[in-house]
C-alpha positions, 0 to 999 in steps of 0.5 A: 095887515100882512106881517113884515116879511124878511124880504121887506124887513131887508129892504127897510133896512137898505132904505135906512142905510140909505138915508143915514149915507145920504144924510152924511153925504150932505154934512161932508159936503156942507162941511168941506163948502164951509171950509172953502168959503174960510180958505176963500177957495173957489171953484175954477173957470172954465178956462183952468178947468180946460187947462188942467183937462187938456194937460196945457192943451197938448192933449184931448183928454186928462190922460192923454189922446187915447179913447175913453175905455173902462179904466180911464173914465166912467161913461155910459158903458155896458152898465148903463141903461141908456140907448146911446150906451157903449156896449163894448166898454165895461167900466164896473160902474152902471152910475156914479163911481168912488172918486179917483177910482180910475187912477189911468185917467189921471192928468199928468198932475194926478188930479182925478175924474176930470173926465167922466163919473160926474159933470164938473160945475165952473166959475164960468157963465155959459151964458146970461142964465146958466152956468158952464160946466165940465167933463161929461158924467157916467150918463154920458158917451165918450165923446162928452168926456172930450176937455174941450167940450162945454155943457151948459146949466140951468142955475135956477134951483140948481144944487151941488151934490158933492164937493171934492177939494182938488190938491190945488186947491180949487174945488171942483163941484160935481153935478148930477146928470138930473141938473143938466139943462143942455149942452154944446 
């Protein structure tokens, strides 16, 4: 057997490190869902998740009527690798980004990333077998990122990956784009 290269040796290492962020990921979301459930916090329909969205229904987006760009939401820019990707917009980000890290697309209530980086589970049926959800994701183009616009999910086997506590109190679940079943 080869011995271990450097090369190799850094890569194991980035796998561990990997794993070990994963594994603590997963107990901070279990955590702050174990917290909810005690402070019999809930995630939000879609009706108020539209509301908080759409400033009251006075605007398109959480930030106003202006286009998505590059600091107000993360999208499918010129980092992604899809087709349908926005070559003109460089958001910094080719997936998911830290929360709150684009503070220009703030709602007028302050409240973060409702729009774009990761799609936003309700406690909205979509239908009799899958669950609304929300706010488009970096997997998507800007016209998804709109508040009006609903995605549906698959619930069957669907997992939550992160969970973020909004200041109002209602969770917001987020989704990866590998859960999305279809849209509208």
């Amino acid at each position: 057997m080869d011995a271990e290269t450097p090369a190799l040796k850094a890569a194991q290492n980035r796998v561990k490190r990997l794993l070990v962020s994963l594994e603590k990921a997963e107990a901070r979301a279990a955590s702050a869902e174990a917290r909810a459930r005690q402070a019999e916090d809930r995630a939000p329909t879609a009706a108020e998740w539209e509301r908080a969205a759409s400033n009251g229904g006075t605007t398109e987006y959480p930030w106003g009527n202006a286009e998505p760009d590059g600091t107000r939401a993360n999208f499918c820019d010129v980092n992604c690798t899809h087709d349908w990707k926005t070559a003109s917009v460089n958001d910094g980000y080719e997936k998911t980004s830290l929360v709150c890290s684009f503070p220009a697309g703030r709602n007028r209530d302050g409240v973060c990333d409702l729009s774009g980086n990761a799609y936003e589970w309700t406690a909205t049926d979509y239908d009799s077998s899958n669950k609304e959800i929300r706010g488009g994701s970096w997997y998507n183009s800007p016209r998804y990122l709109r508040a009006g616009y609903r995605f549906r999910n698959c619930r069957a086997g669907a997992t939550i990956t992160t969970v973020f506590a909004a200041p109002s109190r209602v969770l917001v679940y987020f989704l990866s784009p590998d859960l999305l079943y279809s849209e509208s």
